[in-house]
C-alpha positions as CSV (number, residue, x, y, z in Angstrom):
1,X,-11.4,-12.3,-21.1
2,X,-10.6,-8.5,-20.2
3,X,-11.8,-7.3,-16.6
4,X,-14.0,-4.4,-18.1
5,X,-15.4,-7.5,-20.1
6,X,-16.8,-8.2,-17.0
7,X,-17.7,-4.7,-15.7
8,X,-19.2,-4.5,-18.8
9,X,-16.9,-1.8,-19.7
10,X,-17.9,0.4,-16.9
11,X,-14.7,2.2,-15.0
12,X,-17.5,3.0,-12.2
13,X,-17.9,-0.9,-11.4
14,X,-14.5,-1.3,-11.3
15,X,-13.7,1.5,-9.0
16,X,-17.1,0.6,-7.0
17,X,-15.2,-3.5,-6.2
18,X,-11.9,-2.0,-5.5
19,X,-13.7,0.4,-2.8
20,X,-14.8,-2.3,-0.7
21,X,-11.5,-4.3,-0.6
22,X,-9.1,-1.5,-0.3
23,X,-8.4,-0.6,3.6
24,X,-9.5,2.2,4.7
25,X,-7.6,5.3,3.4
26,X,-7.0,4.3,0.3
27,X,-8.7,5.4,-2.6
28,X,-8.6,4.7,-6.6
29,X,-6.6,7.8,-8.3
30,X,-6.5,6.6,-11.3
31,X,-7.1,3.2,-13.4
32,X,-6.7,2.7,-17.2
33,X,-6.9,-0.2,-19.5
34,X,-3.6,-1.1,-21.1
35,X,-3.7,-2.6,-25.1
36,X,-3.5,-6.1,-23.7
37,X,-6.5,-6.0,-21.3
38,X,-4.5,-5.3,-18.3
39,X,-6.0,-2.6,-15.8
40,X,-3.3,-0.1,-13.9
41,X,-4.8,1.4,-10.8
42,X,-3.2,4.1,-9.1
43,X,-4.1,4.9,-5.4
44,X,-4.1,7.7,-3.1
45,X,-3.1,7.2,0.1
46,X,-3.6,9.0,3.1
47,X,-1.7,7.9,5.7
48,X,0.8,4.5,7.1
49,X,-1.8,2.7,8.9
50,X,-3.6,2.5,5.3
51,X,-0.3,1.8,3.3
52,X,0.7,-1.2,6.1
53,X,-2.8,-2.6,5.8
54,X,-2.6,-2.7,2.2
55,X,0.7,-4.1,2.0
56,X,-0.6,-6.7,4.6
57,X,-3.6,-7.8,2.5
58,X,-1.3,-8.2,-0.3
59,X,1.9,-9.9,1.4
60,X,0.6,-11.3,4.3
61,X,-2.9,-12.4,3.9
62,X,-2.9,-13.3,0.1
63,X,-7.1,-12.6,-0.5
64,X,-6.6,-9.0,-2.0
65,X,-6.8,-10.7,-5.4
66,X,-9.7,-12.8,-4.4
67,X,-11.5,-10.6,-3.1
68,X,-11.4,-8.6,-5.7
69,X,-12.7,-11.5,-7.9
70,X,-15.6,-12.0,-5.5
71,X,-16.5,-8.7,-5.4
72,X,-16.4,-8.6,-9.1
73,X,-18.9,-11.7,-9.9
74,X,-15.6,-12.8,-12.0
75,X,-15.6,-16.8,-13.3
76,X,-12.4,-18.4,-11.2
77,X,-10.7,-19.0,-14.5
78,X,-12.5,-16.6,-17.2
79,X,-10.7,-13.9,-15.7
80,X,-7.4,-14.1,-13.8
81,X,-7.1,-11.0,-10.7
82,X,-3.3,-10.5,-9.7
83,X,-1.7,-7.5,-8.5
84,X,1.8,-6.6,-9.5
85,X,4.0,-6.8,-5.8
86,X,7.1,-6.1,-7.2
87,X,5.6,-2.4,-8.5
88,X,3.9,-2.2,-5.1
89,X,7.4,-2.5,-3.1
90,X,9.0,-0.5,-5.6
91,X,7.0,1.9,-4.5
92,X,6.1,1.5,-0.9
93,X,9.2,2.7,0.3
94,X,9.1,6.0,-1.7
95,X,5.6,6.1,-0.1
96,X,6.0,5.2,3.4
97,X,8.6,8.0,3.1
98,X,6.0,10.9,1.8
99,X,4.6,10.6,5.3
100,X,6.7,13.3,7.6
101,X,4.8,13.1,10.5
102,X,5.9,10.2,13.0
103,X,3.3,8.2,14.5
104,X,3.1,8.3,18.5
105,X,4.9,5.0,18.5
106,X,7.7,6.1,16.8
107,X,8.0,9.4,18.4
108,X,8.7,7.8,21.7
109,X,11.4,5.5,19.9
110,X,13.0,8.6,18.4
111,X,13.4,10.1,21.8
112,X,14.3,7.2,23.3
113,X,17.3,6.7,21.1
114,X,18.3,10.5,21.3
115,X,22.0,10.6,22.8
116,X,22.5,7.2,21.9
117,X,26.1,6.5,20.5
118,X,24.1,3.4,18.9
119,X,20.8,2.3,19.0
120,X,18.6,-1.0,17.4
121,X,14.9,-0.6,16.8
122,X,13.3,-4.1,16.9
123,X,9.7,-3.9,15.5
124,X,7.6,-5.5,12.9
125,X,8.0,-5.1,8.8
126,X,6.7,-1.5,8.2
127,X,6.5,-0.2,11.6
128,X,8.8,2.5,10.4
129,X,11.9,1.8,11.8
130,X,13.9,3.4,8.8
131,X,11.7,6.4,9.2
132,X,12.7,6.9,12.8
133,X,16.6,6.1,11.9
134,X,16.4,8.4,8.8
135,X,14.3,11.2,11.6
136,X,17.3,10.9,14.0
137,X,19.7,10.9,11.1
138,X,18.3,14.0,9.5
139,X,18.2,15.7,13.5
140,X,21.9,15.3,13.7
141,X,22.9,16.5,10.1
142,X,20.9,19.7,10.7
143,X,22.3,19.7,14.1
């Protein structure tokens, strides 16, 4: 059976479950039904913290989905939740890089590796440590 089957049809339910398991900051843009039942949502988000939390419920945790399902009232095997990771890390990078203003954590790395002839930010998956390099590399090609 089709999700909206289950929301009996209503876009309002849908977007109503997805509120309470998305983090914080982000929001439902946009969802539509595709012909084979299939639901794409698209998501606004406002800032990294809320793109590393969802990317941590969805890599790291593994209950996004469920969650979901719960929230829905969905039969376990009626009605199958997944979420599409590879189109999510297509586009998280192209995400995490809409966000121009560094975090007070990776400001102080940036300085700290100013001057360096070479320099190697060890930090967690998605604590930005491409955006400081590409930062320090855009400081010295406009340098």
């Amino acid at each position: 059976r089709k999700v909206f089957d289950f929301c009996r049809g209503s876009v309002s339910a849908l977007k109503s479950a997805l509120s309470k398991v998305l983090p914080s900051g982000c929001t439902v843009a946009n969802l539509y039904e595709l012909p084979n039942g299939d639901v794409n949502v698209y998501l606004s988000i406002n800032s990294v913290n809320a793109i590393n939390e969802l990317r941590d419920a969805l890599l790291v945790d593994d209950l996004f989905d469920k969650n979901l399902a719960m929230k829905l009232k969905l039969p376990p095997k009626e009605c199958l939740i997944r979420t599409n990771i590879a189109l999510f890390l297509e586009n998280y990078a192209s995400v995490m890089m809409r966000f121009t203003k560094l975090t007070q954590h990776q400001r102080y790395h940036l300085n700290q590796i100013r001057g360096a002839d070479a320099a190697l930010l060890l930090a967690p998956a998605g604590s930005g440590k491409t955006f400081v390099a590409i930062q320090r590399m855009l400081e010295v090609l406009g340098s």
